[in-house]
Legacy VTK file of the C-alpha trace (Angstrom):
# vtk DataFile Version 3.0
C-alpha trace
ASCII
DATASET POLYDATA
POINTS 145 float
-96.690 69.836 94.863
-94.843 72.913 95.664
-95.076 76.757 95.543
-93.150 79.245 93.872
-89.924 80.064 95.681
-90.040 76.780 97.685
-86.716 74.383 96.814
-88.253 71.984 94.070
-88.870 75.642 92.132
-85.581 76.919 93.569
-83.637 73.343 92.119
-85.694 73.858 89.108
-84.740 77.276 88.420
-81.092 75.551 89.290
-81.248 72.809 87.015
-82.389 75.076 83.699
-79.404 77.480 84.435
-76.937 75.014 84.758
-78.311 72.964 81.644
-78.174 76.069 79.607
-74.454 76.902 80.631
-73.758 73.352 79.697
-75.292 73.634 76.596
-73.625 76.686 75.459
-70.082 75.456 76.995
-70.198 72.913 74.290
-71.461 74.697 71.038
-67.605 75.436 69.784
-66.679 71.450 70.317
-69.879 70.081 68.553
-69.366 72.586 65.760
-65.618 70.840 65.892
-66.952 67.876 66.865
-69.374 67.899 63.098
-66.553 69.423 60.624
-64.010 66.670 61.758
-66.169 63.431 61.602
-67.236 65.339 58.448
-63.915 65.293 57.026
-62.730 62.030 58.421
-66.183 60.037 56.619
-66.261 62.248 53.269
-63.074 64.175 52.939
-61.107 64.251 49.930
-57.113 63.804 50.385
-55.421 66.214 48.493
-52.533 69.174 48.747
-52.579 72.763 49.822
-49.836 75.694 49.652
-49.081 77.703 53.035
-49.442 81.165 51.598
-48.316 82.616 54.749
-48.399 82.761 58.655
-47.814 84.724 61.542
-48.160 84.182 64.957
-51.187 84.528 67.814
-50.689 84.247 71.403
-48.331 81.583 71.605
-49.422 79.816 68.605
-49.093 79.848 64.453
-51.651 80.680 62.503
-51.037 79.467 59.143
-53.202 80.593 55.690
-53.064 77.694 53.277
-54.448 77.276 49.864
-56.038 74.189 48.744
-55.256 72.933 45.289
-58.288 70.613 43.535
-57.085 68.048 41.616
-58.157 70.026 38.069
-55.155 71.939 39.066
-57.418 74.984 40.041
-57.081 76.534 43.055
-60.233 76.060 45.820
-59.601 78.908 48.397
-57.941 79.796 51.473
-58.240 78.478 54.680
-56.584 78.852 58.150
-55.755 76.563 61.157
-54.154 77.475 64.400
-51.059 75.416 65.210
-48.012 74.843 68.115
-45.786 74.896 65.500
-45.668 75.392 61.468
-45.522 72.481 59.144
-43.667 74.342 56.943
-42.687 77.583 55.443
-44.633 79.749 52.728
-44.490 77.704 49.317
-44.122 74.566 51.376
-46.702 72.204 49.537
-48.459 70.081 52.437
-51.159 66.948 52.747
-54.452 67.921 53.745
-58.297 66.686 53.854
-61.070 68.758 52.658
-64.580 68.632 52.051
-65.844 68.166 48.428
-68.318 70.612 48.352
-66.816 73.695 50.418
-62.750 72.990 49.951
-62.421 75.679 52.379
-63.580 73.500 54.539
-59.874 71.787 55.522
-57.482 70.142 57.920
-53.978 69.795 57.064
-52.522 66.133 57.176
-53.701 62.610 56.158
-57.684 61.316 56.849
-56.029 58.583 59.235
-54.845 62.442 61.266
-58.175 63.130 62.008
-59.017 62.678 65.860
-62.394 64.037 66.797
-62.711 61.904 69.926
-61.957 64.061 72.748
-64.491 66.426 71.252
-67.274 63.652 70.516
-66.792 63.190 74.562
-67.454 67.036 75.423
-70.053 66.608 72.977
-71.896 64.202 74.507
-71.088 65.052 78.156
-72.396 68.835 78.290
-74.731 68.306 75.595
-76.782 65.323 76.718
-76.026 66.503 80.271
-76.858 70.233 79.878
-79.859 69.377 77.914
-81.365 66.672 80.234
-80.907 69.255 83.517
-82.566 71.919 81.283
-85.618 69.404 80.529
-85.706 68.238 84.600
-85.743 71.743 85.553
-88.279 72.443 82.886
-90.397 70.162 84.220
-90.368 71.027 87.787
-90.812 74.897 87.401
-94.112 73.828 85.667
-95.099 71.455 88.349
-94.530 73.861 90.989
-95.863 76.784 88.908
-98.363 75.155 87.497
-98.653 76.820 83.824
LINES 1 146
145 0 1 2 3 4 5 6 7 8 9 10 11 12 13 14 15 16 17 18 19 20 21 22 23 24 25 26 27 28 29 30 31 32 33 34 35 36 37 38 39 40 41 42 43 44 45 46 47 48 49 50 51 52 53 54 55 56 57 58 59 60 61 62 63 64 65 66 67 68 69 70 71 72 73 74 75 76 77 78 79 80 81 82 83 84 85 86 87 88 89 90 91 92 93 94 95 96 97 98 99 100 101 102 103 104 105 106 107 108 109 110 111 112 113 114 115 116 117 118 119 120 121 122 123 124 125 126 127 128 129 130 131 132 133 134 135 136 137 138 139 140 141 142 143 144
């Protein structure tokens, strides 16, 4: 069909490289991508306390501590923000997950937008890993293993 170091082996070699860059270009956004739909199906509406926060690059990072309806306290989590909902002691909505309530996102379930992420998802997932399959493919035809 071909031989090693000809173009179908050349677009081949092409093909896997690009798939795996696409593949790994998207691992952050389906790992957002889970945890949000997560939250938005299953999630548990409840309060949390901003302990404190400080700012990164631009941005606020602010430490909040979920309170479980028992009145017990669940654990601290973090989320990056443009601007703070509120000051330390400031009591605020958030969703989180039943079984790890570190597992949060401050504001209401009907909040939760994990769209634009389902669509990097999907794009540079199913894209990266159907040019890492087609150049797959023709490597072996061409190389014959």
């Amino acid at each position: 069909m071909g031989e090693p170091g000809g173009p179908i082996d050349l677009l081949g070699i092409l093909c896997v490289i690009l798939g795996t860059v696409g593949l790994i270009l998207q691992l952050q956004s389906a790992w957002d991508y889970r945890r949000l739909r997560r939250l938005e199906r299953q999630g548990v509406e409840g309060e949390a306390t901003i302990t404190r926060w400080e700012p990164v690059r631009g941005q606020m990072r602010l430490y909040l501590q979920v309170s479980l309806p028992e009145g017990r306290s669940a654990g601290e989590f973090e989320e990056v923000m443009l601007e703070p909902v509120g000051s330390p002691g400031d009591v605020v909505p958030v969703v989180y997950d039943p079984e790890m309530p570190t597992r949060a996102k401050t504001g209401t379930r009907g909040d939760i937008d994990y769209k634009d992420d389902r669509l990097v998802v999907h794009l540079f997932g199913g894209g990266g890993g159907t040019l890492f399959v087609a150049g797959v493919v023709m490597i072996f035809l061409v190389r014959g293993w």
